[in-house]
C-alpha positions in Angstrom: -19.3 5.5 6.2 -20.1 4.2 2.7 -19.3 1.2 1.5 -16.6 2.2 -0.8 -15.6 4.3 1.9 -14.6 0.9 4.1 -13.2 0.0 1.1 -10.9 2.1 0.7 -9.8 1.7 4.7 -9.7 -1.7 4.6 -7.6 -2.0 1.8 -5.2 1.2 3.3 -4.8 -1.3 6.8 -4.2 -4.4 4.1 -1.3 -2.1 2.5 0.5 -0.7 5.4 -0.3 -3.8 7.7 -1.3 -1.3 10.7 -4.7 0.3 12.0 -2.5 3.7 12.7 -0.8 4.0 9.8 -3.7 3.9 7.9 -5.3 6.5 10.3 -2.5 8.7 9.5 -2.6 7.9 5.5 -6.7 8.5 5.5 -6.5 11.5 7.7 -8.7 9.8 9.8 -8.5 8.9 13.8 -7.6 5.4 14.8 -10.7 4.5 16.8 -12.8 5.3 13.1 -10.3 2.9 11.4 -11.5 0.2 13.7 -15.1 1.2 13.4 -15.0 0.9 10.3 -13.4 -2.4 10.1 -15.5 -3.5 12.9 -18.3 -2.6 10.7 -17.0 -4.2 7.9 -16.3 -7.4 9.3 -19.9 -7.1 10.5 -21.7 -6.5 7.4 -19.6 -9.2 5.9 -20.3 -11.7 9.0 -16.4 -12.8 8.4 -12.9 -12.2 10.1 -10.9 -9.6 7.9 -8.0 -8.9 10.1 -6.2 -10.8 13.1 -5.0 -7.8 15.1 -1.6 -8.7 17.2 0.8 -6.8 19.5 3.3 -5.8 16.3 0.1 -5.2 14.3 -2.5 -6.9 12.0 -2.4 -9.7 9.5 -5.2 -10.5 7.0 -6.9 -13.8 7.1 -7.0 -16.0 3.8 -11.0 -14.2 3.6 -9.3 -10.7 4.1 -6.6 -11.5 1.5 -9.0 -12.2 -0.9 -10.7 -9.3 -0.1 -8.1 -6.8 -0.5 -7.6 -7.7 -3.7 -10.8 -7.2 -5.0 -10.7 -4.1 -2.9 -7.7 -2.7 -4.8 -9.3 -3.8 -8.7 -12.4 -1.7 -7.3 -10.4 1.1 -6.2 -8.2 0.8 -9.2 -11.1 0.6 -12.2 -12.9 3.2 -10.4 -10.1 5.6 -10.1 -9.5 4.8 -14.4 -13.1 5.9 -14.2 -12.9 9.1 -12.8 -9.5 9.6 -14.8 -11.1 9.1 -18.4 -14.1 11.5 -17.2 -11.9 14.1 -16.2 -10.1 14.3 -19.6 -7.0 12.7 -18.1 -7.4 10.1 -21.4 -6.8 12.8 -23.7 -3.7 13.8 -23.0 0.0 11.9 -21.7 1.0 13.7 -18.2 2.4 12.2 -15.2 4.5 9.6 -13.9 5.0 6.9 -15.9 6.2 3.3 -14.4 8.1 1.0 -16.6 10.1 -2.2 -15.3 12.6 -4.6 -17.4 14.7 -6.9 -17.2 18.5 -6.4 -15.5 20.7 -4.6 -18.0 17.9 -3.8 -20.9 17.8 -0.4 -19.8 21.7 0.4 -20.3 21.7 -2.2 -23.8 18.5 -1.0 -25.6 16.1 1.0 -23.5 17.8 4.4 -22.2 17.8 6.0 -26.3 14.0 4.9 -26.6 13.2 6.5 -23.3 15.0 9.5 -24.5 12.8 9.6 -27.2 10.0 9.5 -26.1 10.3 12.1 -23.3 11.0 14.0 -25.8 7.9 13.5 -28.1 5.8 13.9 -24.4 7.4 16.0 -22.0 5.1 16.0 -19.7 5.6 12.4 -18.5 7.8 11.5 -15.6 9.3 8.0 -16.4 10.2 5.9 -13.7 11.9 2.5 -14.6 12.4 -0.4 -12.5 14.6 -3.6 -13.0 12.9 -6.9 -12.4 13.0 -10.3 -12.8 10.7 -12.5 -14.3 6.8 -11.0 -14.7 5.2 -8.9 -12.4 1.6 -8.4 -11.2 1.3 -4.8 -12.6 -1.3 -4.1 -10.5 0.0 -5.3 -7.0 3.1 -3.9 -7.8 2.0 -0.4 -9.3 3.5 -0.8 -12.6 2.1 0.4 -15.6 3.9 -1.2 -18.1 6.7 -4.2 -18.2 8.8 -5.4 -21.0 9.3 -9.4 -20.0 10.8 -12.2 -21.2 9.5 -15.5 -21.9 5.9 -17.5 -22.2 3.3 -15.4 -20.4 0.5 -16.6 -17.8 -3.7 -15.9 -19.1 -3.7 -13.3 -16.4 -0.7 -11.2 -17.2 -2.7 -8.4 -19.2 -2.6 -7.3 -22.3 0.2 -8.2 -24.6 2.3 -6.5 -27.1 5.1 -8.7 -28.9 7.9 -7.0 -29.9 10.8 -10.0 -30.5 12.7 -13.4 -29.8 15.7 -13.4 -27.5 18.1 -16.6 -26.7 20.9 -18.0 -24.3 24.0 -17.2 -26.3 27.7 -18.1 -25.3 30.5 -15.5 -25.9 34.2 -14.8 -24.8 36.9 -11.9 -26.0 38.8 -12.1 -28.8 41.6 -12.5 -26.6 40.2 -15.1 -25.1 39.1 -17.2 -27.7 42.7 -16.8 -29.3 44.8 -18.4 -26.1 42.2 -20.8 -25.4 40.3 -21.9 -29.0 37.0 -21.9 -30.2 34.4 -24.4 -29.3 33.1 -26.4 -31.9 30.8 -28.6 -29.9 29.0 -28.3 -26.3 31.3 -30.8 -25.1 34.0 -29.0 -25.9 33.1 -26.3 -23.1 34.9 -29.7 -21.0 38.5 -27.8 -21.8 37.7 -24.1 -21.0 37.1 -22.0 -18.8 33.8 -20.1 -17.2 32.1 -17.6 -15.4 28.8 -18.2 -13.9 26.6 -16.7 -12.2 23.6 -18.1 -9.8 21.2 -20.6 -10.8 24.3 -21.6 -13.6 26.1 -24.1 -11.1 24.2 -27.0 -12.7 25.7 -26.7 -15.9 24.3 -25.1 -19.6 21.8 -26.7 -21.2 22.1 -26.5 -25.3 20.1 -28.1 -28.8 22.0 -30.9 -30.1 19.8 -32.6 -32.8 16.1 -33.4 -31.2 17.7 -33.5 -27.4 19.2 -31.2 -25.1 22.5 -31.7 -23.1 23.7 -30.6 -20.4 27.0 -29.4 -20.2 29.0 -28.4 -16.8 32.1 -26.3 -17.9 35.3 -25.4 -15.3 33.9 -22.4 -14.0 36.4 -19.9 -12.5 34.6 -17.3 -11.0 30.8 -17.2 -10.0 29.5 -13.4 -10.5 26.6 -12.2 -8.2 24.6 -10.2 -11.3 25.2 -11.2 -15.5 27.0 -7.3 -15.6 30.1 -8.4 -13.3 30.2 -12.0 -15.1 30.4 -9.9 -18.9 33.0 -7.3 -17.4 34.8 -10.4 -16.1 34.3 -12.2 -19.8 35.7 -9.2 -21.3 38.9 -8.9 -19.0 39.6 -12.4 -21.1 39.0 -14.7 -17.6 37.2 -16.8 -19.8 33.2 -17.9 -21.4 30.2 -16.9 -20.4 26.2 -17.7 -21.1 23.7 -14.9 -20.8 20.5 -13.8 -22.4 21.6 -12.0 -26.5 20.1 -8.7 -25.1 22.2 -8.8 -22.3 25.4 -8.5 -24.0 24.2 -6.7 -27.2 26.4 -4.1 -26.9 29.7 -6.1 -26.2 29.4 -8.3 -29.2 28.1 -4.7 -31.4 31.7 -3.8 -30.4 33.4 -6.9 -31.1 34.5 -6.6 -27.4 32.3 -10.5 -26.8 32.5 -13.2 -29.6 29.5 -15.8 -30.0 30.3 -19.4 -29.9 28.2 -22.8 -30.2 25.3 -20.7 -32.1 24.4 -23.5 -33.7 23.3 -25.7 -30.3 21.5 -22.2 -29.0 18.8 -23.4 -26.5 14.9 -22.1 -27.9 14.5 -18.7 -28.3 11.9 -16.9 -25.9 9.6 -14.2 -26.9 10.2 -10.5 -25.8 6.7 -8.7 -24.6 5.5 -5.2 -23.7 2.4 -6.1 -21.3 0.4 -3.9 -19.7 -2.9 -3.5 -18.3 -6.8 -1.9 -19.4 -5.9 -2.0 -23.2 -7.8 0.9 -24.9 -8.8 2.2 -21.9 -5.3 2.3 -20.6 -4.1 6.3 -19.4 -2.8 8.2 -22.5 0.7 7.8 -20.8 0.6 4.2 -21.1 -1.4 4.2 -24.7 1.3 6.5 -26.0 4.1 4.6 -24.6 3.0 1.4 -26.0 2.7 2.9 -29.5 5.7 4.8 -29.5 8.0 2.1 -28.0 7.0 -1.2 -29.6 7.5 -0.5 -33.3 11.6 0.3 -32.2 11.8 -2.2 -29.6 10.9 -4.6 -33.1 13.5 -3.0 -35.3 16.2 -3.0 -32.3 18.7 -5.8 -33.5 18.9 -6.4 -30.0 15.6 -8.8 -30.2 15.7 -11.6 -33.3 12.7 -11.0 -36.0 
């Protein structure tokens, strides 16, 4: 078996975290699985795997290992791509992840759009938190917010977003408007997790941190908007997150004046140039609306 070959197993058995489902994913018998791992570990005069009774774990060498197995398996299957023409033209599926509630406030026209323009691309979206490892995760392009690691990929800026604070109308009219952060002492809230400590806002060349009367907690920022909308009282989320709601006047703003800094909005993705015409196409065709969306600050 070549070395590529072991590769390829190894990093199969790394995957599924069992010698027989990685038989029956290679098409191959069990007992050549752990030949060829025997092999492996052999060649490499180190301990891959630690085989148990519910199945096998990787050591922090085999770890290591099956990372650089995937970027090998990955690159070469770019390779092989780009040979065969796959470059030229956009086909297949195409996996995008964002953050909670961008795809209902500003992504689901876009996406529209651009199947459209390439129907031969199947686009699969995923919501996510925070920045993933595209290539761990299978994700060929994620739109993130915040300040980005070195080893994220490449980068496409597309806009600032910030922590805003907004109620209804209704709202607002029984219960005033908030002048200052410490004025959030007198009303009402809805939070949801990670929020229990309080908000955090600008005043001057400091930051405060204010802990309002909260009246619900909300598992996800969606319930805590509906609940913000029903009147039950203020709520802090990310701009994008609401856009729509204060579009329709159905959320007011409040306290824009103490906003906490503004974070910048990012397409990343990975290979640059060399990326699949899916991904290159996608990139081009999504990043000069994402910048004109009023969603995301200039």
């Amino acid at each position: 078996m070549s070395r590529y070959r072991q590769m390829q197993v190894f990093e199969a058995v790394a995957q599924l975290g069992s010698l027989a489902a990685a038989a029956r994913q290679l098409n191959l018998s069990p007992a050549t699985v752990m030949r060829s791992i025997a092999s492996l570990e052999a060649r490499l005069n180190n301990t891959l795997l630690l085989r148990g009774p519910r199945g096998v774990s990787l050591t922090p060498e085999g770890e290591r290992f099956a990372a650089n197995c995937r970027q090998i398996i990955e690159q070469t299957a770019v390779a092989e791509r780009s040979a065969a023409g796959i470059h030229a033209r956009p086909a297949g599926r195409l996996i995008v992840s964002l953050p909670p509630l961008m795809d209902q406030q500003v992504f689901m026209p876009i996406a529209l759009e651009y199947l459209a323009a390439f129907p031969e691309v199947y686009l699969v979206t995923r919501a996510y938190e925070g920045i993933p490892k595209l290539l761990e995760e299978n994700i060929d392009v994620a739109l993130v917010m915040g300040h980005l690691p070195d080893s994220s990929g490449f980068a496409m800026p597309v806009g600032m977003v910030q922590p805003i604070v907004c109620g209804s109308p209704a709202y607002l009219a029984k219960w005033g408007r908030p002048q200052t952060p410490e004025d959030l002492k007198a009303h009402r809230s809805v939070l949801t997790p990670g929020q229990q400590s309080g908000w955090r806002f600008r005043c001057e060349r400091s930051t405060r941190l204010v802990r309002p009367a909260s009246v619900l907690t909300c598992t996800t920022p969606s319930a805590a908007i509906h609940a913000a909308i029903l009147g039950l009282g203020l709520i802090r989320c990310m701009s994008y997150e609401a856009h729509l709601e204060l579009k329709r006047g159905s959320l007011e703003p409040v306290l824009s004046g103490f906003a906490s800094q503004n974070l910048p909005a990012q397409l990343i993705y990975r290979d640059g140039r060399q990326a699949e015409a899916r991904v290159r196409t996608f990139i081009d065709f999504a990043t000069p609306k994402l910048r004109v969306h009023p969603a995301f600050l200039g």
